[in-house]
N, C-alpha and C positions, 0 to 999 in steps of 0.2 A: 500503326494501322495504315491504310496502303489512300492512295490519292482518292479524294471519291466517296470513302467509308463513311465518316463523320459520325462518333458514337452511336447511334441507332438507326439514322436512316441514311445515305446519300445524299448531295444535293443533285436532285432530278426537276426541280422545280416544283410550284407550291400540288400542281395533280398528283406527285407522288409521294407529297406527306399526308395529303388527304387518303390515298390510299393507303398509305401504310397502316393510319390510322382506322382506319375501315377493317382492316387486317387483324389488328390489335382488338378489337372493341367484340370482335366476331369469331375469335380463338377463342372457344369453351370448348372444353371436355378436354381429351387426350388426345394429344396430337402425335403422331408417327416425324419419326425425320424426313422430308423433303426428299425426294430422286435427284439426284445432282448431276447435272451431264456437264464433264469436264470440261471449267474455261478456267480461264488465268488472263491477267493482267499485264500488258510490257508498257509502260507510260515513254513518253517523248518530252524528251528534256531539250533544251536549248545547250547546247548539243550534244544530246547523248540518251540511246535508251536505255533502261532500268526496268526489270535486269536484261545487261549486255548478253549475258549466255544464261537459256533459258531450257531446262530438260523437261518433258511432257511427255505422257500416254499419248498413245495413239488417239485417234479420231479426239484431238482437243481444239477447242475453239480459242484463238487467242485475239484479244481485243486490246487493242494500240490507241492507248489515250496519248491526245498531245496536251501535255501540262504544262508543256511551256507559252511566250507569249510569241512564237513565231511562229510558221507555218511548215507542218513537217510531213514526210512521207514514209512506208515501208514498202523496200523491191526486194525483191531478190535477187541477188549477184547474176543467176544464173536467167532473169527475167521471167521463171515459171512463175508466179506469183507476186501481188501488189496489193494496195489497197484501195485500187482504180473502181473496183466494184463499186464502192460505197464514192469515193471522190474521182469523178470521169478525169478531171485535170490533174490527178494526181496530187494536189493540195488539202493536206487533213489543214484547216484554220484551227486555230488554240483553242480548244475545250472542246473539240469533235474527238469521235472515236468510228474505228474500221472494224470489223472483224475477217477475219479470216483463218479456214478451218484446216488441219493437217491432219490429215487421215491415214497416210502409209510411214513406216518408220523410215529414217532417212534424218541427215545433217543438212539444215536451211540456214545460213547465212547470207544476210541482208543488210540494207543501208536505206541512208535517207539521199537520195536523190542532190537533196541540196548542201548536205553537210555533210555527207562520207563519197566516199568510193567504194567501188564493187567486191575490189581487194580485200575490206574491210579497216580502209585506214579513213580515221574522223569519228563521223556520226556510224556504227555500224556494230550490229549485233550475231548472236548464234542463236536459231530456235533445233533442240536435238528433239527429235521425237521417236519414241520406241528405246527397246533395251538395245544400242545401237553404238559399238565404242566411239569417243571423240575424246580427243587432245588440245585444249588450245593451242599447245606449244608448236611451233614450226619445227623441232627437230626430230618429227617420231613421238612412237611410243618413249616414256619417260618414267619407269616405274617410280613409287614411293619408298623411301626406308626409316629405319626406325630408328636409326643411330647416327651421329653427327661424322660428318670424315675427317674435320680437323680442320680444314682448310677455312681462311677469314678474306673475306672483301672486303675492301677498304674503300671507304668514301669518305674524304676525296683523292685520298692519298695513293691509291689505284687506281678509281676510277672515278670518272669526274660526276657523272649523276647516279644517284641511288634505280634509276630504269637501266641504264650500263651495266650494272652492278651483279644484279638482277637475273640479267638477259645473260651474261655470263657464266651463273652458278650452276653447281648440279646439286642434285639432292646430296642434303645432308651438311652444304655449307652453310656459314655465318658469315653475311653481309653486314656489316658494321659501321655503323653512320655515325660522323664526327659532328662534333655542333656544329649550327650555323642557319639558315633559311633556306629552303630548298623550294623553289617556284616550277613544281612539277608534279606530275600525276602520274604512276608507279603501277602498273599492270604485271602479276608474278603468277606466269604457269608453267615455271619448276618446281616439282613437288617439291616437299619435306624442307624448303626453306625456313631459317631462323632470320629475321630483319629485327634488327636489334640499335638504338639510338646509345649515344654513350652516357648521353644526360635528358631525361624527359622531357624537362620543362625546355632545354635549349639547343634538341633534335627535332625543329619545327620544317612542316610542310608545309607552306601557303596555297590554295587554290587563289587565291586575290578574287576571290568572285569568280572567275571565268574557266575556272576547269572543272572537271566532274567529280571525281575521288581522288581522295588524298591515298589511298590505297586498295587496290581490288586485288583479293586473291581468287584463282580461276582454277588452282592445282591442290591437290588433298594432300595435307599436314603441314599446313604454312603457318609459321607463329609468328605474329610483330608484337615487339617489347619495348617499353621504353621510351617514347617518341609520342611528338604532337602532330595534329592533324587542324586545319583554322581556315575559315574561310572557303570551302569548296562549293559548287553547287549542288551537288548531291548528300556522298555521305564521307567521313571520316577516313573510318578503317571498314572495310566492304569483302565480307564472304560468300560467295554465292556458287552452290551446284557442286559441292565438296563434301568428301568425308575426313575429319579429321581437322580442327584450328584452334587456332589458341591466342587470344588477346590478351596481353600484361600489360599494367602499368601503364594503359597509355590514356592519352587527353586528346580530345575530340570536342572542339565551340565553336560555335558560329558556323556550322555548315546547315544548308539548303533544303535537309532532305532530314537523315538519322546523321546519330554521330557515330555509334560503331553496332555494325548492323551484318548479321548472318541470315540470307536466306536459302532455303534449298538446301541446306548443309546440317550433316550431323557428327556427331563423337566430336561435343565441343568445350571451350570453356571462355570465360572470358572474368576478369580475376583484376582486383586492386585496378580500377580503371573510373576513370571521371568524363560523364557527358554533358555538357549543357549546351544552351540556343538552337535546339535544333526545333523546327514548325511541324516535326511528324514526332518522332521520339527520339531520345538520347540513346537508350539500348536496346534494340530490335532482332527477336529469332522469329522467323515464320515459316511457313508450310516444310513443315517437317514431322514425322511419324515413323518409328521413335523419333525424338530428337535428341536423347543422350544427351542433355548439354545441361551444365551447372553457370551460373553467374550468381559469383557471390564478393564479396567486401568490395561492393560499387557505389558510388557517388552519382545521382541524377538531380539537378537543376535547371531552370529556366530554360525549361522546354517545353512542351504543348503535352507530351507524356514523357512521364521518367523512365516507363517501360511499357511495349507493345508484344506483343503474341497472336500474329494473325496465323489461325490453324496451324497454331505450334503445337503438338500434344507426345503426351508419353515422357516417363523419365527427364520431365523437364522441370528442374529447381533454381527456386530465383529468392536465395538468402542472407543473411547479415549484411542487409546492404542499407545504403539511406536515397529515400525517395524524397525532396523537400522542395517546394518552391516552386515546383511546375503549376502546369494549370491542371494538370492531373496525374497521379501518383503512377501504380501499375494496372493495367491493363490488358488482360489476356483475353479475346476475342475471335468471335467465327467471321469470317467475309466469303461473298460468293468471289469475288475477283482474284482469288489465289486457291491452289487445287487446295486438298484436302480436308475441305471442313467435313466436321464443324472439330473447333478446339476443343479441347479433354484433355483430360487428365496431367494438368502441373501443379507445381506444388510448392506454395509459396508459403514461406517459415521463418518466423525470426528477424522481417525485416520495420524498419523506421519509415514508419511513413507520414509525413507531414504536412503541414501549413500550405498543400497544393491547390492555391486560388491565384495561381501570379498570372494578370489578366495582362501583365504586358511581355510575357512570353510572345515569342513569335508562332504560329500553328496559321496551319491549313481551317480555312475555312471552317470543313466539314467537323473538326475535333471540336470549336469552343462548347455546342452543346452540353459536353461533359466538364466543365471548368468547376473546380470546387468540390470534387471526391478524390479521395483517397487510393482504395483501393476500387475496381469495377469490374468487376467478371461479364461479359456480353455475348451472350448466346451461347454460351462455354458448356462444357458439360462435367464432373467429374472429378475436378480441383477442389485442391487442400489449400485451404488459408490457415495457417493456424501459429497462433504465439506471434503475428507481426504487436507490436505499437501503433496504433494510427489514430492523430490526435490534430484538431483542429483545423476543418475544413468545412466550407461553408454548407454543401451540401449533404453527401453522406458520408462515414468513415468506409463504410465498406457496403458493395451495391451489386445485388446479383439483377441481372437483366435480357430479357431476350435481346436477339436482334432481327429485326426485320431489314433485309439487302433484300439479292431476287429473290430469296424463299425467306421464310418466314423460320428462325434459329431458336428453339428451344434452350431454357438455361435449365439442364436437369441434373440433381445429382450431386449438386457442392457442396462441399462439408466447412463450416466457417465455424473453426473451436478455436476457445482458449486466447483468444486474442482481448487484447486491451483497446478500447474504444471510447475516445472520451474528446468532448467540447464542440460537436459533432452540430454545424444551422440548423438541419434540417431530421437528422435521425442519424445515431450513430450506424446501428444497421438497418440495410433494407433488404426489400426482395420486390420488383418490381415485375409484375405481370399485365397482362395474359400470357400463358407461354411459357410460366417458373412453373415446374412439378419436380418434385421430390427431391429439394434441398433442403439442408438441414442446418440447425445451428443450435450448439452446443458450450458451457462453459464459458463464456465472456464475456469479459469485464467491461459491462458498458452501461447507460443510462438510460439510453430512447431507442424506438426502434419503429419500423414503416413498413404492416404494417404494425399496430401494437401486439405486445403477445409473439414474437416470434419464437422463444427460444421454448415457450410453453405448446407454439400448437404446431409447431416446425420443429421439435426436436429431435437430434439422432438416434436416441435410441428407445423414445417414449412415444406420443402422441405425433402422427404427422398427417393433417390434414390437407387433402388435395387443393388446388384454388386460395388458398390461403397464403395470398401477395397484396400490395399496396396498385390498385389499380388506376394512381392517377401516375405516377413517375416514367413511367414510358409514355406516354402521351404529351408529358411535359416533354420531356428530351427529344417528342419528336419539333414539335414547336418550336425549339428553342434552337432544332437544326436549323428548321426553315428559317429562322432568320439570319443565323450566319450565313446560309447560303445566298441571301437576300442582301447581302455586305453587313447587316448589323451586330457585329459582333467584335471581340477586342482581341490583343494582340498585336505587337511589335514588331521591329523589322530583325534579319536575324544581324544584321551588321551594326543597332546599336546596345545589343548584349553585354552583359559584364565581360571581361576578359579574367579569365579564374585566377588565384592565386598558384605558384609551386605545389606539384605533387610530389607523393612521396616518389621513391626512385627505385629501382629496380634492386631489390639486395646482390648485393657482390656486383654490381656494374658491369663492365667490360668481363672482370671475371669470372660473371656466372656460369654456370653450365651451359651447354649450348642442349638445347631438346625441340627436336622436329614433333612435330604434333602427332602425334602416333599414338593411337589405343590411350585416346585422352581421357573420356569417362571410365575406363576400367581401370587405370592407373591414379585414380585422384580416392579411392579407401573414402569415399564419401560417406561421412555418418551425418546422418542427418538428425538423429537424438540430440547432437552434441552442438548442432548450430547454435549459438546466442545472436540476440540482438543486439546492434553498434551500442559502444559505452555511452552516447549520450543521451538512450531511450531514457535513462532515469531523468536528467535534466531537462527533456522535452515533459514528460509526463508532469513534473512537480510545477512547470510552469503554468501562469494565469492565460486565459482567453485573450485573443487579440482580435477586435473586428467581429467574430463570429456571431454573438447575439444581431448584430445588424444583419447580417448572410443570411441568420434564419428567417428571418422574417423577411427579406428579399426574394428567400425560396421557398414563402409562402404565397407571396405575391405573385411569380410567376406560375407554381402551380394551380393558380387561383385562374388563370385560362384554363388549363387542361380539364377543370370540375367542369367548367362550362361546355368543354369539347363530349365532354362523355355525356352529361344532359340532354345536349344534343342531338344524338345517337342513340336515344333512349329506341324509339321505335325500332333500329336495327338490333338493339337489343332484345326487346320483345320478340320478334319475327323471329331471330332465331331461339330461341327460349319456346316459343309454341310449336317449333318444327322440330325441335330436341323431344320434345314432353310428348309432342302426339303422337310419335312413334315409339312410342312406351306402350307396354300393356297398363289397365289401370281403368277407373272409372274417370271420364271425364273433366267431373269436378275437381277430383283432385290433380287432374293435368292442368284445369285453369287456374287452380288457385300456386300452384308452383310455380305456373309463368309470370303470375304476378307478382310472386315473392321476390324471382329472379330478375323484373323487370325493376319492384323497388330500392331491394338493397343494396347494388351495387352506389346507389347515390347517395345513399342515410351517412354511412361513415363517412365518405370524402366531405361532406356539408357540413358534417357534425364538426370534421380536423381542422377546416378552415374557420368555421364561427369561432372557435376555441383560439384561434391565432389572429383575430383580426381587434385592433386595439380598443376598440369600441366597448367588448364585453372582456377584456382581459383581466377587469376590475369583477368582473362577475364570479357566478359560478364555473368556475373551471372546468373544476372536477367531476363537474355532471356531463358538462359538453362532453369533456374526452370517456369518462364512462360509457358516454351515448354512444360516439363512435365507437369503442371495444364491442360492445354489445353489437351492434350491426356488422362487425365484421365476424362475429361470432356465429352471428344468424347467417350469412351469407356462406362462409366456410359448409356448416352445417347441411343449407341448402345444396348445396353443388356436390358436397358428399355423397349425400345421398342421389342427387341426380347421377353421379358417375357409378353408382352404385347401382343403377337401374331399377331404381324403387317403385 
């Protein structure tokens, strides 16, 4: 997820969780998708923006967060344009943002004043806007090809840095990296390159903290293989504004940002590769539609998320992999800060997802509200979960949820079958609303669910009741933002992360084949029938509970604000409930007595869920509390049914 996001709401300050909330409380009925007038995000890093080369529609509004802690600017080489508008002196201060709008197609390169040149050497970026050719390369056009020329670069034994190396090749060579420590950042816009390490674990990149990526590719069909990435500011291995890439084998920890991360880019793969300590996510595809991209037998730890999907949709698969130990598993999400929301349609199968509460991961701010779930679908629309493992996490195993950024993100449409769900704080699965309509959940192996009854009044192909969500868990999450944006919240630094153990290595080494990234998702016979999940689903499953009976009741405690928040709100509940009802036809009475069914039930279940979990009556009757709650959410379901029904 991109700077800013923060599971469900931004940090804007506490006015904009109040509103969100307000947002949330007051989404009844059917809501249409939001008009979206195209903006997107380029953040300011100490030194460097992200992303460097940026393609956009016409008339897009592009808003320059500075995320770093020093003070930065955006000019244009050519001086038409700044962000003087919003800052007279030309100083964005750390946590301000500028907008500025680009309305005719045309090539904008820019820099920060104090840390690039106009040249674009330093701090300094490309915005393309319109169907408009650009090359980054200084030598011309540079077509791509589909087949290797033979030809091998050698580092060091040619040439003395792998950017030489680089800067050298033409499409279709193999730059070959000898072991050893390489204290450099590696920018490749020759197409159709292969970057190949000879040994994984000891073809290292160091950023030492102070540089930006350990590798950007800026040319379509670049494959790097084999090779570590440690320590950058940003991100690991970096794709961005390409068609055509391909990640093997490689290791990416302890960077700044992601560890290996495709934006803007499609017909991709990323394959046998290991992410961890990263404060946004380990493995990141965003605003792409199709995305054509498979990521599958991956490794994600001790990161803030093991996987992100900010309006990544279409032909996107994310399989046989292991999610374990973050502070949250996969995550595929809508954001207004990067174009093409909202997310649809990916399709997540077959993978491990685990024990994701590690509160001393390093993350952004904005992420810890979602610490302690597994899987999370957020504002998403149209995605397949089916046949993961996801087992012991404090909060949910698997959690469908709007989101509210500038517009308000419907989560419509997901289909969650067949999966295994178990040892789960809070509810194996949920569906959290206002704002869930027409998802479904079908065949899985689980225990609890939030709210109860989903898989009976939410099923795929039986009963599926409209409004029939858990209406305190967005509320909670938005709370629980506002305090991490408030500093209260947990998380590490990323430089004192584990350092990983040996990956496996590239088969056949040096002698592999060489393959430029070419026609990568029609070339990969992807059966997805045939995906299984990592050999150790069995021995995570048979294993006992660690921690989690305490989670639950932690996450009962915390949603024990959010009852209070909606109680609160009770009157805006009403108000809108009598201004829904009176614009019915109907006799009166029956318009008052529906606003006041709609004004009581949303409270009976959530009070019922919590007296059932507060230890005082746990010795009690149980089984009537949670009865009680079933029945109220049955009667509320019922109610709003028919309200949508125009009864």
């Amino acid at each position: 997820m991109d700077e800013g996001s923060g599971g469900v709401a931004p940090k804007r300050g506490s006015l904009r969780i109040w509103l969100a909330l307000l947002l949330l409380a007051t989404t009844v009925g059917c809501s249409a998708e939001p008009e979206h007038e195209n903006e997107v995000h380029v953040r300011m890093y100490d030194n460097a923006f992200s992303p460097p080369l940026l393609r956009v529609p016409e008339n897009t509004r592009v808003v320059f967060v500075n995320a770093g802690r020093n003070p930065h600017n955006a000019v244009a080489s050519d001086a038409s344009w700044s962000t003087e508008e919003d800052f007279g002196d030309l100083v964005m201060p750390a946590g301000t943002r500028a907008v500025v709008e680009f309305g005719e197609a045309g090539v904008n390169p820019y820099y920060c004043t104090f840390h690039g040149t106009p040249n674009g050497i330093g701090m300094a970026g490309v915005i393309v806007v319109g169907d408009v050719e650009y090359q980054p390369t200084g030598r011309g056009e540079v077509e791509p090809v589909s087949e290797p020329t033979g030809t091998t670069r050698r580092v060091p034994g040619g040439y003395p840095t792998i950017q030489a190396a680089v800067d050298a090749a033409s499409p279709g060579d193999l730059v070959l990296v000898a072991a050893g420590v390489y204290r450099e950042e590696v920018t490749v816009t020759t197409p159709s390159l292969v970057l190949r390490g000879v040994d994984r674990n000891r073809v290292i990149l160091d950023g030492e903290f102070v540089r930006g990526n350990g590798v950007m590719a800026l040319a379509d069909g670049v494959a790097i293989e084999n090779m570590t990435a440690r320590n950058y500011l940003l991100n690991g291995f970096f794709w961005t504004g390409v068609t055509g890439f391909r990640g093997s084998y490689l290791t990416a920890y302890n960077n700044g940002d992601y560890g290996i991360y495709a934006f803007d880019s499609t017909d991709g793969l990323f394959e046998h590769s290991y992410a961890s300590g990263s404060p946004d996510s380990g493995f990141y595809v965003g605003q792409c539609r199709p995305c054509r991209v498979v990521l599958r037998n991956l490794l994600a730890e001790n990161n803030a998320l093991g996987y992100s999907g900010t309006n990544a949709s279409g032909e996107l698969y994310i399989t046989s992999s292991v999610w374990r130990r973050n502070m949250v598993g996969i995550v595929p999400n809508t954001l207004d800060s990067e174009l093409l929301p909202p997310q649809r349609g990916a399709t997540v199968v077959a993978n491990l997802v685990y024990d994701n509460n590690n509160r001393l991961a390093p993350t952004h701010p904005s992420m810890a509200s979602l610490l302690g779930n597994g899987i999370v679908v957020i504002g998403g629309a149209e995605n397949t979960l089916e046949r993961n493992v996801v087992a012991d996490h404090e909060g949910h195993g698997i959690l469908i949820t709007p989101m509210v950024h500038e517009n308000v993100w419907l989560a419509t449409g997901n289909r969650v079958r067949h999966n295994q769900v178990v040892r789960s704080g809070r509810a194996d699965l949920g569906l959290a609303g206002p704002a869930s309509f027409d998802n479904c959940f079908e065949g899985n192996d689980h225990e609890t669910s939030a709210p109860a009854g989903l898989e009976i009044f939410q099923g795929c192909r039986g009963l599926r009741l409209p409004l029939g969500f858990d209406l305190v868990q967005s509320a909670a999450l938005l709370l629980r933002a506002r305090s991490a944006g408030q500093g209260d919240h947990p998380g590490g630094d990323i430089r004192d992360q584990p350092v990983p153990p040996d990956q496996a290595q590239l088969p056949g080494g040096v002698a592999a084949p060489v393959r430029p990234a070419a026609a990568v998702f029609d070339g990969l016979g992807f059966d997805l029938a045939a995906a299984l999940p990592p050999p150790e689903a069995e021995s995570v499953l048979a294993a006992s509970a660690t921690g989690v009976e305490r989670a639950g009741s932690l996450a009962r405690l915390s949603d024990a604000w959010a009852y209070w928040m909606w109680l609160a709100l009770g009157p805006i509940w009403l108000a809108v409930a009598l201004w829904d009802l009176a614009r019915r036809s109907g006799p009166g009475a029956v318009r008052a007595g529906w606003a006041l069914v709609s004004l009581a039930l949303p409270y009976l279940g959530p009070a019922a869920y919590l007296l059932a979990g507060r230890p005082v009556l746990a010795r009690g009757p149980r089984w009537l509390l949670v009865g009680g709650a079933t029945l109220a959410y049955l009667l509320l379901l019922t109610t709003h049914a028919l309200c949508l029904a125009e009864f």
